[in-house]
TORGU-714365 format. One record per residue (C-alpha): chain; z, y, x. Coordinates in steps of 0.5 Angstrom, whole numbers. Layout:
N
BAFI chain    up north  east
BAFI     A     Z     Y     X
...
% end
This chain:
742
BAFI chain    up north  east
BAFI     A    82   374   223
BAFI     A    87   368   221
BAFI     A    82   367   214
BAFI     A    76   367   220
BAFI     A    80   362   224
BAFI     A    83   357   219
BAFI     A    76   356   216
BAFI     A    74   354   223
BAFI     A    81   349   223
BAFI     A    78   346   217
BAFI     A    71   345   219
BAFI     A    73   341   225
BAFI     A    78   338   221
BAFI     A    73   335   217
BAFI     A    69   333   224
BAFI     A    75   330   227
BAFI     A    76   325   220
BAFI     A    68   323   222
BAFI     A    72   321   228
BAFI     A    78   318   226
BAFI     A    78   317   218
BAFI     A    84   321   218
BAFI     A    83   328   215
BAFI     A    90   330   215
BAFI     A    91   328   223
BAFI     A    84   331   224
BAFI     A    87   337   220
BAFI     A    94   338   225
BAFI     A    90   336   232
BAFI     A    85   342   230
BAFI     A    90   347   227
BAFI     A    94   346   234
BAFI     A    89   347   239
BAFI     A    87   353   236
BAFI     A    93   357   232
BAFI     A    98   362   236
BAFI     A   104   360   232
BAFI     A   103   352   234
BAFI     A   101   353   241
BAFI     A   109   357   242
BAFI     A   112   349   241
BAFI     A   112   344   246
BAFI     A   107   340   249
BAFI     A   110   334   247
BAFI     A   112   335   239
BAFI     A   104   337   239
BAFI     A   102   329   243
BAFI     A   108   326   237
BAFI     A   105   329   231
BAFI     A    98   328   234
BAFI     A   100   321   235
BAFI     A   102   319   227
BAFI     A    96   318   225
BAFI     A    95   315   217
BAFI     A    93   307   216
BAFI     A    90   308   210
BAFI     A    83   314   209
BAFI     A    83   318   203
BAFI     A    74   315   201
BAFI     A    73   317   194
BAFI     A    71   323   192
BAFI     A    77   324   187
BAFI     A    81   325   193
BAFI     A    77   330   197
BAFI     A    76   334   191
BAFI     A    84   335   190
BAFI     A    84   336   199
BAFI     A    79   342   198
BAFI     A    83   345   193
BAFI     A    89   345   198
BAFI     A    85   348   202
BAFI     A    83   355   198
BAFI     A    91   355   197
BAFI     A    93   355   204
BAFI     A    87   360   206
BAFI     A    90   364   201
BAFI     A    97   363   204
BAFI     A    95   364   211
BAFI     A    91   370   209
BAFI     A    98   373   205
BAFI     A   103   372   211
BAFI     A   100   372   217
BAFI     A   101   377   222
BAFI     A    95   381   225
BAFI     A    94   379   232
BAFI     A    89   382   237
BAFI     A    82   379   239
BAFI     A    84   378   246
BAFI     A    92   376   246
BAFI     A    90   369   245
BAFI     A    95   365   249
BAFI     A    93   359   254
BAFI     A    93   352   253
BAFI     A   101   348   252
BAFI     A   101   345   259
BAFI     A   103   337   259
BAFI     A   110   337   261
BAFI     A   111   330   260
BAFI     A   119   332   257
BAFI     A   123   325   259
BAFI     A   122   328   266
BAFI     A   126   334   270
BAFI     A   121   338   273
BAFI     A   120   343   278
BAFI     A   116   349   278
BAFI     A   113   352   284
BAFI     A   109   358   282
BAFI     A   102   360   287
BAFI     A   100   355   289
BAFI     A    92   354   290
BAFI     A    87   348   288
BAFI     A    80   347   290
BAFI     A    76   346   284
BAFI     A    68   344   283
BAFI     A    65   349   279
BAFI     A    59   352   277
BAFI     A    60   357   282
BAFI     A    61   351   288
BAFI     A    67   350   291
BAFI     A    73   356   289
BAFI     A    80   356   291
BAFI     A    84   357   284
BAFI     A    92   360   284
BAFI     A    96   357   279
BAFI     A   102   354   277
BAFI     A   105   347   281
BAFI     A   110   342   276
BAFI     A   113   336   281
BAFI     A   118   330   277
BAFI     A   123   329   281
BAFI     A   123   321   279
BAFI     A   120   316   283
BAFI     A   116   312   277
BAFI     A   114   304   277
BAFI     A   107   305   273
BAFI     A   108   298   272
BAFI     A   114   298   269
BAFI     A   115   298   261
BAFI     A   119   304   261
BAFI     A   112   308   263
BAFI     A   108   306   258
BAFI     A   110   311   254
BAFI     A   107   316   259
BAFI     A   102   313   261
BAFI     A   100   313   254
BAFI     A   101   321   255
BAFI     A    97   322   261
BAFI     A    91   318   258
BAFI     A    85   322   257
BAFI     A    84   320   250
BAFI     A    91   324   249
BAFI     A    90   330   253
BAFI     A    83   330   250
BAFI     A    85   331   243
BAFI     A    89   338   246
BAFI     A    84   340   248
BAFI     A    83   338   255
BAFI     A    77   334   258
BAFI     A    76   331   264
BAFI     A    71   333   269
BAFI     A    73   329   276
BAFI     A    77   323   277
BAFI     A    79   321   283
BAFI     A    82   314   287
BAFI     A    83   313   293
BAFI     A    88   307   296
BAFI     A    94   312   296
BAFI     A    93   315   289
BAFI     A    89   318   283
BAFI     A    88   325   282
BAFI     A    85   327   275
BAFI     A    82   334   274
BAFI     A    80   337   266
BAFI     A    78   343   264
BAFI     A    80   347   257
BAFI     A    75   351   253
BAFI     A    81   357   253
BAFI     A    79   358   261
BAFI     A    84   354   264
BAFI     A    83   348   270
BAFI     A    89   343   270
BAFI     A    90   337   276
BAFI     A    94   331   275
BAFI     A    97   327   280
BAFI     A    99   320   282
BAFI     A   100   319   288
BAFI     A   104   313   293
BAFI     A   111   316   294
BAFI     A   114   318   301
BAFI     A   118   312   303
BAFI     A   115   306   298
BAFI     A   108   307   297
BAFI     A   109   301   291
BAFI     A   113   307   287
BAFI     A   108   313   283
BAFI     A   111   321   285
BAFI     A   108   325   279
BAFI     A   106   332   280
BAFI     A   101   337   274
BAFI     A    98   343   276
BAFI     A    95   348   271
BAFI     A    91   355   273
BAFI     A    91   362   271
BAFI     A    86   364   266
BAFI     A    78   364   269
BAFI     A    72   366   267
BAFI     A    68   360   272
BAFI     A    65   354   268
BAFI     A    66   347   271
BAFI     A    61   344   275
BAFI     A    60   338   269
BAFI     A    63   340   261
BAFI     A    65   333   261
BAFI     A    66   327   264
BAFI     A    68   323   258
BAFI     A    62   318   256
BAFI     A    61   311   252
BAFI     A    66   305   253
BAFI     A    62   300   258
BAFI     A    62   293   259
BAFI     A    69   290   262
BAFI     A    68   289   269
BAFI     A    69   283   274
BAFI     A    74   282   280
BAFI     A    76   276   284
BAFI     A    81   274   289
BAFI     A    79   273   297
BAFI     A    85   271   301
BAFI     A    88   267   302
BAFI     A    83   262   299
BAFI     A    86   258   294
BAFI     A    91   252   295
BAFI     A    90   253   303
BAFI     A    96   250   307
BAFI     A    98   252   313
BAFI     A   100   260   312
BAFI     A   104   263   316
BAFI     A   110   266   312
BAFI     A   112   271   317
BAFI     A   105   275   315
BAFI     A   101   274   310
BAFI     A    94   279   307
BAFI     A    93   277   300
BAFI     A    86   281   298
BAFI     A    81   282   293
BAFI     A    74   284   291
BAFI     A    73   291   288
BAFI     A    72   292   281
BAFI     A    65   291   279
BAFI     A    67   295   272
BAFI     A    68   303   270
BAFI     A    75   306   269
BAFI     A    78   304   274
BAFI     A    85   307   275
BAFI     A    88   303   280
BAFI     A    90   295   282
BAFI     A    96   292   282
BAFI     A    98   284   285
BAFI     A   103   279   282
BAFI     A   106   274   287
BAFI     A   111   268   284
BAFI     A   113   261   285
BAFI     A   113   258   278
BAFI     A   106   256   277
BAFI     A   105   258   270
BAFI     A   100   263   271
BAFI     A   106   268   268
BAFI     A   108   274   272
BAFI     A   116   273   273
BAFI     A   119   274   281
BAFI     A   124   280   282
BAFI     A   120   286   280
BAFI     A   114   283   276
BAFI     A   107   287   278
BAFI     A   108   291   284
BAFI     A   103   298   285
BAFI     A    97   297   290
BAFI     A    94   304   287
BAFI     A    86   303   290
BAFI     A    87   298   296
BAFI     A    84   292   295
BAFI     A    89   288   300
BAFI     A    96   288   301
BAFI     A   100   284   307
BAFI     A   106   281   305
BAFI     A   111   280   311
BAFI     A   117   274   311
BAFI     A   116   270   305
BAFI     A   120   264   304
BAFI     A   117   258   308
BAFI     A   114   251   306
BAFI     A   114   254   299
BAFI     A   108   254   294
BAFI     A   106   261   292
BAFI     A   102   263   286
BAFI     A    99   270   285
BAFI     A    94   274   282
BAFI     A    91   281   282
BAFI     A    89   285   275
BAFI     A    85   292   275
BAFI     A    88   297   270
BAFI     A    83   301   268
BAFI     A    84   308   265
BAFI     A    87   307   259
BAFI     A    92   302   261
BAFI     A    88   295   259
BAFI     A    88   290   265
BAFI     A    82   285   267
BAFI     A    85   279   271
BAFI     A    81   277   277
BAFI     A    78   271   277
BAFI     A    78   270   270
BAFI     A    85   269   270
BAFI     A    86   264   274
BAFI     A    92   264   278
BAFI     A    91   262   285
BAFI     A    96   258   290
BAFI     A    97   258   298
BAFI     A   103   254   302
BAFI     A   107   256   308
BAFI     A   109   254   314
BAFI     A   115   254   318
BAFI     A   118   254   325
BAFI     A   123   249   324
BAFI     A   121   241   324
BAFI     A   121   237   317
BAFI     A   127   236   315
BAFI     A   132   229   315
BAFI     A   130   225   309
BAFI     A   129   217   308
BAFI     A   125   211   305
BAFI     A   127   208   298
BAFI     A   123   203   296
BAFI     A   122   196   297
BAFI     A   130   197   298
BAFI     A   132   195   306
BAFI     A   133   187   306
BAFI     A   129   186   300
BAFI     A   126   179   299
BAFI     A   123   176   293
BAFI     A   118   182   293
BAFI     A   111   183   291
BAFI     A   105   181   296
BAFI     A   103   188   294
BAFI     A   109   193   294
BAFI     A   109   200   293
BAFI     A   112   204   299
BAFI     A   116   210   296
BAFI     A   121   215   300
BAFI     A   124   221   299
BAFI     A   121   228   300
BAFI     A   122   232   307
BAFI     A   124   240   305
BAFI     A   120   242   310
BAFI     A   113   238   311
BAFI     A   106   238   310
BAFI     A   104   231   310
BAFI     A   107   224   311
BAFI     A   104   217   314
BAFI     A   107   211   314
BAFI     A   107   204   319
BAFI     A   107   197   317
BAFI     A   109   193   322
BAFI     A   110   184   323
BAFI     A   114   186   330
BAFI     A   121   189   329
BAFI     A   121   193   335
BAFI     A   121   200   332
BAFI     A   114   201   334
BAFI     A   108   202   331
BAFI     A   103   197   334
BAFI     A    98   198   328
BAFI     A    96   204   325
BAFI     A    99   211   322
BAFI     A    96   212   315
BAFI     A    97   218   312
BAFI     A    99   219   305
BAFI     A    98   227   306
BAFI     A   104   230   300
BAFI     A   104   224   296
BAFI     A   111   221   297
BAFI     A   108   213   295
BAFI     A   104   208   298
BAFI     A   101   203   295
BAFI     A   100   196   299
BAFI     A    93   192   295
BAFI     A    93   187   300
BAFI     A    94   184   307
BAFI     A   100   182   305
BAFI     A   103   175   306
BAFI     A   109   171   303
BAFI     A   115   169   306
BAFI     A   113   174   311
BAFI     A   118   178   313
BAFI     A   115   186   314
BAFI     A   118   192   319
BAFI     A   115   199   316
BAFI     A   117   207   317
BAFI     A   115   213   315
BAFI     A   114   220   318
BAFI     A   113   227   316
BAFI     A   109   233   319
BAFI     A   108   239   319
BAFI     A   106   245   325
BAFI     A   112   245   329
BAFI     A   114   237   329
BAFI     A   114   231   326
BAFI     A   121   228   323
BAFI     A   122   219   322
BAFI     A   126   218   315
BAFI     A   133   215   316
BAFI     A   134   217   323
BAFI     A   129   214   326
BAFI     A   132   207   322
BAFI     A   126   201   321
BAFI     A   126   198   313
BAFI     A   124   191   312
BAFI     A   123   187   305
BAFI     A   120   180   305
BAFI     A   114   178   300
BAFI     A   115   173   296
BAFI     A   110   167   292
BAFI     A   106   170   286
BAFI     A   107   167   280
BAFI     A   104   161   276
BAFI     A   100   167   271
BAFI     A    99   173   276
BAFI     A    92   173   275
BAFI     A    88   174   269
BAFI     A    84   167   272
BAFI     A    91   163   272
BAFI     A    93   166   265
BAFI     A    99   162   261
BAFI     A    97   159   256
BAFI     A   101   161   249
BAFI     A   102   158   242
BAFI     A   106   160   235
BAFI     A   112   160   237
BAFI     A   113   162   244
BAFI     A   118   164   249
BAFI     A   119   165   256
BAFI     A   124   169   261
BAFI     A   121   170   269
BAFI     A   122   175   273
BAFI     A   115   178   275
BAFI     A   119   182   281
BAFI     A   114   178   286
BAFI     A   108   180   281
BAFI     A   101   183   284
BAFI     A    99   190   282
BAFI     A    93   189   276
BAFI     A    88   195   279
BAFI     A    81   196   273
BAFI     A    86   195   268
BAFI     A    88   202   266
BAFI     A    89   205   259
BAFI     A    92   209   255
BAFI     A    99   205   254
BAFI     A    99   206   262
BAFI     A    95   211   266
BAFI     A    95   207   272
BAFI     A    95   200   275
BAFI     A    99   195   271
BAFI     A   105   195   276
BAFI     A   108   187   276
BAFI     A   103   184   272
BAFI     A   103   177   268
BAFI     A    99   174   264
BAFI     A    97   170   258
BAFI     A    92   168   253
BAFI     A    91   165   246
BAFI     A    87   162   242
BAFI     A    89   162   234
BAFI     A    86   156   231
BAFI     A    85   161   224
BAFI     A    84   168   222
BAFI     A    92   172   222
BAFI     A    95   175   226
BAFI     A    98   174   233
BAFI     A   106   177   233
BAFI     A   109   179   241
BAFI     A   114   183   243
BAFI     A   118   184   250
BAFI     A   124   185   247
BAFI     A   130   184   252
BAFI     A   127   185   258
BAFI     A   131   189   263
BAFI     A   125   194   265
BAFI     A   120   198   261
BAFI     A   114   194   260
BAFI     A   107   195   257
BAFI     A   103   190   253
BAFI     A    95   190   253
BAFI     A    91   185   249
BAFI     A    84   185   252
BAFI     A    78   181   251
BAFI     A    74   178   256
BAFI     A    67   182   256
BAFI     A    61   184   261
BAFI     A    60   188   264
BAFI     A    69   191   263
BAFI     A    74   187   259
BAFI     A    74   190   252
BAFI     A    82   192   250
BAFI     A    83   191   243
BAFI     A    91   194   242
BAFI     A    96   197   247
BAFI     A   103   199   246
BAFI     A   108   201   250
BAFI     A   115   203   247
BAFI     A   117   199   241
BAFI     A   123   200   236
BAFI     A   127   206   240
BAFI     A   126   201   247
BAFI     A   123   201   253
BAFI     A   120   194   252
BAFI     A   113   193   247
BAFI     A   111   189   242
BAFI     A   104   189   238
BAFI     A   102   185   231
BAFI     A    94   185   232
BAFI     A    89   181   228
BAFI     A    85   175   231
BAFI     A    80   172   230
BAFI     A    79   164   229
BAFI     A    75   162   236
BAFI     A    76   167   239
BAFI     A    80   167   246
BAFI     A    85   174   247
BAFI     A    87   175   254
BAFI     A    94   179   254
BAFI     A    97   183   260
BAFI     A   105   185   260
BAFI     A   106   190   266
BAFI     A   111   195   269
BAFI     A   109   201   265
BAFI     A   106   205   272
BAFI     A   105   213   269
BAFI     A   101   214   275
BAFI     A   108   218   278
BAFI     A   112   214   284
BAFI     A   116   209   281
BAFI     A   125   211   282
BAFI     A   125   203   281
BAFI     A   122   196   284
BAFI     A   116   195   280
BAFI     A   118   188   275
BAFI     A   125   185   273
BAFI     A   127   180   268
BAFI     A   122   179   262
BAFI     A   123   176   256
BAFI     A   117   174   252
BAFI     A   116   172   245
BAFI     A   111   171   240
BAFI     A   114   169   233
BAFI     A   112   167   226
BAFI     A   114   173   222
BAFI     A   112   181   222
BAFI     A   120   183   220
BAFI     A   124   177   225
BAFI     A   124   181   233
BAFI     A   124   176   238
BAFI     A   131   180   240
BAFI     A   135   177   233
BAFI     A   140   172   235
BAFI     A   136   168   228
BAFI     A   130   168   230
BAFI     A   130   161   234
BAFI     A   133   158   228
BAFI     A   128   161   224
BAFI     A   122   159   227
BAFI     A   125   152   227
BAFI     A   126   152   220
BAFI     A   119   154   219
BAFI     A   116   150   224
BAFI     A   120   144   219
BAFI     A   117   145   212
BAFI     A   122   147   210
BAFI     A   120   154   208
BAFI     A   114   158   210
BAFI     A   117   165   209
BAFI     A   117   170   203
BAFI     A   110   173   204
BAFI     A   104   171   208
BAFI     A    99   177   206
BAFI     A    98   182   210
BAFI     A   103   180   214
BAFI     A   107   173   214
BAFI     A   114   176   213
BAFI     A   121   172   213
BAFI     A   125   176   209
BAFI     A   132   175   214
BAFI     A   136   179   210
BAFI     A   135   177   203
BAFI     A   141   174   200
BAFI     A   140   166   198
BAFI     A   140   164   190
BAFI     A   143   157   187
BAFI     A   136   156   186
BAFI     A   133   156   192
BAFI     A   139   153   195
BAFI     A   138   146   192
BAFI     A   130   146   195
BAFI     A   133   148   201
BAFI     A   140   143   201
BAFI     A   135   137   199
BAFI     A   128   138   204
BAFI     A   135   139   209
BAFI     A   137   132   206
BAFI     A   130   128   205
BAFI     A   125   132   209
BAFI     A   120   137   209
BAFI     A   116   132   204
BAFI     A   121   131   199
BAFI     A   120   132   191
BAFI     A   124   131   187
BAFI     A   123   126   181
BAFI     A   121   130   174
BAFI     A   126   134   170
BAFI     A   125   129   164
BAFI     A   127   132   158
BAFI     A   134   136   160
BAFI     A   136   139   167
BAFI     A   143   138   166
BAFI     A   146   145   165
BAFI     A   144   150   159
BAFI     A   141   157   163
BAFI     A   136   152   167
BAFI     A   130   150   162
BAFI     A   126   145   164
BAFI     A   120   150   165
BAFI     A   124   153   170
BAFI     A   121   153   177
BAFI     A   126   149   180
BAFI     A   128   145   174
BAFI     A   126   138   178
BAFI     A   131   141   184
BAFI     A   136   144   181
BAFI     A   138   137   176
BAFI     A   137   133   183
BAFI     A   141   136   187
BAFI     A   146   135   181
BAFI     A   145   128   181
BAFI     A   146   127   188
BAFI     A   152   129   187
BAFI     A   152   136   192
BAFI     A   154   140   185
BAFI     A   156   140   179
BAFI     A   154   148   177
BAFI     A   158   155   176
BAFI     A   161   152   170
BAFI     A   162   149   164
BAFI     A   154   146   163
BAFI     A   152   153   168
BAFI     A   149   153   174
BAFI     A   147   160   175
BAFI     A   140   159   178
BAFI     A   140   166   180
BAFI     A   147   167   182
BAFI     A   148   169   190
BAFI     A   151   163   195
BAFI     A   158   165   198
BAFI     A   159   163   206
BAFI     A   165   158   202
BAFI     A   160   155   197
BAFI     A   156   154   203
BAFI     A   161   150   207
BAFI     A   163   144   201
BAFI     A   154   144   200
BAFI     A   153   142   206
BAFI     A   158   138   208
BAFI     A   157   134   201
BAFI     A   149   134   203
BAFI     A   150   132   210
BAFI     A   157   126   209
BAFI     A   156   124   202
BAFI     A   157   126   195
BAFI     A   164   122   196
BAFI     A   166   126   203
BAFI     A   173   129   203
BAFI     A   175   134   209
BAFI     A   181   132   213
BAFI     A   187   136   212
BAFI     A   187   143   214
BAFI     A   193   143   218
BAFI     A   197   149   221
BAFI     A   191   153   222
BAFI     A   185   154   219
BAFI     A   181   157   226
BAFI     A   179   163   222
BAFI     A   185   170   221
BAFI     A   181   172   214
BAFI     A   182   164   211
BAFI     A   189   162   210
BAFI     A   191   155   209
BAFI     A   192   156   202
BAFI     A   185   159   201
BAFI     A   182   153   196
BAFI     A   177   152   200
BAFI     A   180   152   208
BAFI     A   179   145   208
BAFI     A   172   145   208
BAFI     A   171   152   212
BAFI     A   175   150   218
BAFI     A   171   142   218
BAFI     A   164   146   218
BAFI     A   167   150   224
BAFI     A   169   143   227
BAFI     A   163   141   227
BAFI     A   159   146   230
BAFI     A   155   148   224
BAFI     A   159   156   223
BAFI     A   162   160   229
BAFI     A   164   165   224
BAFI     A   162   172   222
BAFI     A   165   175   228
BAFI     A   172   178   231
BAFI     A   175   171   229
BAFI     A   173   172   221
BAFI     A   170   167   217
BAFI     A   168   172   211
BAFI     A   169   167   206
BAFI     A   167   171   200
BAFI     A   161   174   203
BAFI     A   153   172   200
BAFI     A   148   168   205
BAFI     A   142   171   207
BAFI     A   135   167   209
BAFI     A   138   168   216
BAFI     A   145   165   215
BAFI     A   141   159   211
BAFI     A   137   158   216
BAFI     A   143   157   222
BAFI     A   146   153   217
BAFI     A   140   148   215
BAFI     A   139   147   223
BAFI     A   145   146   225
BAFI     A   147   141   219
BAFI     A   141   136   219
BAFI     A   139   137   226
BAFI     A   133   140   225
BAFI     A   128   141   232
% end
């Protein structure tokens, strides 16, 4: 019989490896359905080893030849050891016992079944969990896993009837042995949201099912859809509240369940995550929080655990009311009593805990009444003002809130004032300030106007506090502009005069780690830019007034900002001749840090000395100093400045061209440039002015007459830094102050 009955094992086996690509599992699933000595171990050791499945299918013919002789030994094998066993001993199916659970038996118990005889009435066998089970919580996965009917399937179980209803599910399967078993999840007494479990199998029949199997092909994933309350309503009182939905349009419907949460992030995460709502397709929910935002979401979940989100998975909102008025809150801007202020404020104030809309009043009569008309801002915290406004006028407003119950005054009833001032000079895009190279300037746009159309990527909304101005290069280049400095964050937008909308040629917001802007963009000969500088408006309300003191630079040089405390002396010495910088393409660089040589010191000392125009007379056929030939680039420079008397090298016949000038070399050129080659200092003194420069240092003389003249403040902390080299920077501080220039 055991050789009959194994050939059969295997027969199905091989079926069952069609099914899964697994023959070792199909081998193990069918050998515990059907073999006495596995049916003698529990339920749940048959479910684990059903469950280990392999990942990897034995496809070669090579395999298949070595699994057939395994299977004549084990025939063999069972042939030899088995015991004899008559034909009608054959036991009944394990009973799935789900073994994490302590279970309650109750013997006799009857069920009514649908059978091909009609309705019968069964004896059989009641097993009750005594724990109360959140099907939602990751903990039930694994039984879940277990009741499935995938799972109790591959033991022999198929499903006949499934039942659902708003208190729970009722599953009926039938087993080939004769066996008829009922599972029961049902709402729990005393909390509905919980699942009470309960299996029953009965005795052996001979009666067949009305249906051999309710089991049939995997269908398309069904829709469903959230009802009420619909999304983003107002109003909701939070005393009661019926959240509903659509049924589910799909096959396999378990049951549903509901989330409803404050933190809008389409994620489940309040107290207790999903909650249960078995086949009702609404559930009342009662005192929530009031004037709160909630936001909630319903999901089907099938019979294999897969959960289909209603709407797509659009998360849905409603907002509460409460039974108490707005609570106290107050205006923020303009500041009370403020003057100076823009024709075309922004009126911002704080939030009421508990309101559900605002209006404000502004008013030219200081009663603390309206006589003009409350406008509502709905929830926005912020009004913008374009027009009407005039200045020098002084204006009264408020601000109230309102929700059902009552409406609240900000600051206790208290009215605001603010005074508008004049708008500037270059409000406008039609009154622009005319620019060139260099340029600097410093306003306060505080009684600037709002710039509406102007939006774009640097900022999102109307440009608050927006000045203007305009250029016009007379060649092609490049045009350098920051706002560095300033006390507010600005943006920068150069545009272009079209039709039938301007055309934004280079916006930047933030600059250098600041909050202030700078652009380098390049123009074109002719062609006029229009540039608008503005309080960066994010589209959010301002915390700030709008505008603040601006800084405006437009500068020479790509690597001289207009925040570096050299560039007025560099722009001067530019605009001089005396040097036009280290490079001029792509962009027009200064080099500010670069040390100075010997060599082009004496182009500077002596362009100093005899203006931006000045050659030297020709070299000749000696410059005077044996490490300068005469092809030397700055021969003719080098033998002059010797010859003027301002120099007389390095050492014996040396000059040192490319050596690096000291800030004490620099005292005695230039006041020998500036007095005379004859000039002595006076004498130094008790002092030298400077801590690092004693009145023994061999120069203190000359460093502390360069201090009295005004051409050298130091290096900073009272130092003089007498050893240190000069850069470019330094230099042309230096030039400036010794020779005047403008």
């Amino acid at each position: 019989m055991y050789i009959a009955r194994f050939s059969g094992i295997l027969l199905c086996a091989f079926a069952h490896k069609a099914r899964t690509g697994n023959l070792a599992y199909g081998m193990i699933a069918t050998y515990a359905e059907n073999s006495p000595a596995v049916n003698k171990k529990n339920f749940k050791h048959n479910m684990n080893t059903l469950e280990q499945k392999g990942s990897h299918a034995m496809k070669t013919k090579t395999i298949l030849k070595q699994i057939s002789s395994w299977i004549v030994a084990l025939i063999f094998l069972f042939s030899a050891f088995a015991p004899a066993q008559a034909a009608d001993e054959q036991p009944g199916p394990e009973l799935p016992i789900y073994p994490g659970l302590t279970w309650e038996t109750s013997p006799a118990q009857e069920q009514t079944i649908e059978t091909q005889d009609g309705l019968v009435s069964m004896v059989g066998s009641t097993y009750t969990a005594q724990e109360s089970l959140n099907l939602d919580s990751q903990d039930s996965d694994e039984l879940l896993r277990y009741y499935e009917q995938k799972t109790l399937s591959l033991a022999g179980w198929q499903l006949i009837s499934a039942l659902r209803t708003e208190d729970g599910n009722t599953d009926t399967y039938f087993h080939s042995d004769g066996y008829y078993l009922v599972v029961f999840f049902s709402a729990c007494e005393g909390n509905t949201q919980l699942a009470c479990l309960s299996v029953w199998q009965s005795e052996r029949t001979d009666i067949l099912p009305l249906e051999e199997s309710r089991e049939t092909d995997l269908q398309a994933v069904g829709t469903l859809g959230k009802s009420a309350p619909s999304n983003g309503a107002n109003n909701i009182n939070n005393a009661s509240v019926t959240l509903s939905w659509s049924a589910y349009t799909g096959s396999d419907l378990n049951r549903y369940r509901y989330c409803i949460d404050t933190t809008n992030n389409s994620d489940c995460e309040n107290t207790g995550n999903w909650t249960n709502a078995w086949g009702n397709k609404s559930v009342t929910l009662t005192n929530l929080q009031g004037s709160q935002t909630y936001y909630w979401q319903v999901q089907a979940v099938l019979d294999d655990n897969t959960k289909v989100d209603a709407n797509s998975g659009n998360w849905w909102s409603f907002s509460t009311i409460v039974n108490t008025p707005p609570a106290a809150f107050g205006k923020l801007l303009p500041p009370n009593n403020a003057v100076n202020q823009s024709t075309t404020p922004v009126l911002t104030w704080q939030a009421s805990a508990t309101a559900l809309s605002y209006a404000y009043c502004i008013d030219t009569t200081n009663n603390s009444i309206c006589d003009n008309t409350w406008i509502s801002t709905g929830t926005n915290l912020s009004a913008t003002l374009l027009s009407g406004l005039a200045p020098g006028t002084p204006y009264y407003w408020q601000v109230r809130a309102t929700n059902g119950t009552g409406t609240t005054a900000a600051n206790g009833s208290a009215w605001h004032t603010f005074t508008p001032g004049n708008p500037l000079p270059n409000d406008f895009l039609e009154t622009a300030t005319a620019i060139t190279v260099p340029f600097s300037s410093s306003i306060n746009t505080i009684p600037a106007t709002i710039d509406s159309g102007t939006q774009n990527s640097c900022s999102p909304g109307s440009g608050y506090a927006s000045v203007w101005y305009k250029y016009k290069p007379t060649a092609n280049g490049k045009l350098y502009l920051d706002t560095l400095s300033s006390n507010y964050d600005t943006f920068i937008a150069v545009w272009k005069l079209a039709s039938p909308s301007n055309t934004l040629v280079v916006c930047n917001d933030d600059q250098y780690s600041t909050k202030q802007s700078a652009v380098n963009v390049s123009v074109v000969s002719g062609t006029e830019y229009f540039i608008q500088i503005g309080h960066r408006n994010a589209n959010t309300v301002p915390t700030v007034t709008p505008g603040g003191t601006l800084n405006v630079q437009v500068r020479s040089y790509l690597d001289v900002l207009g925040n570096n405390s050299f560039w007025p002396y560099i722009e001067s010495l530019r605009a001089s001749g005396i040097t036009s910088g280290c490079a001029e393409t792509p962009d027009q660089l200064f080099c500010p840090t670069t040390v100075v040589t010997r060599a082009q010191m004496a182009v500077f000392l002596l362009k100093g000395m005899h203006g931006a125009a000045y050659t030297p007379p020709a070299v000749g056929a000696s410059t005077g100093f044996s490490d300068v030939p005469t092809n030397h680039w700055a021969a003719a420079w080098i033998k002059q400045l010797a010859a003027e008397g301002i120099t007389g090298g390095c050492g014996t016949g040396l000059f040192c061209p490319e050596g690096s000038v000291t800030r004490t070399h620099m005292a005695i050129f230039l006041l020998r440039a500036k007095h005379g080659s004859a000039y002595a200092p006076p004498a130094v003194g008790a002092s030298t002015g400077f801590d690092d420069v004693p009145t023994t240092h061999w120069a203190a003389a000359w460093i502390k007459q360069l201090a009295a003249e005004g051409i050298t403040g130091g290096c900073g902390n009272n130092n003089y830094c007498p050893d240190s080299n000069v850069n470019r920077a330094q230099m042309a501080v230096f030039l400036v102050k010794t020779f005047n220039l403008p």
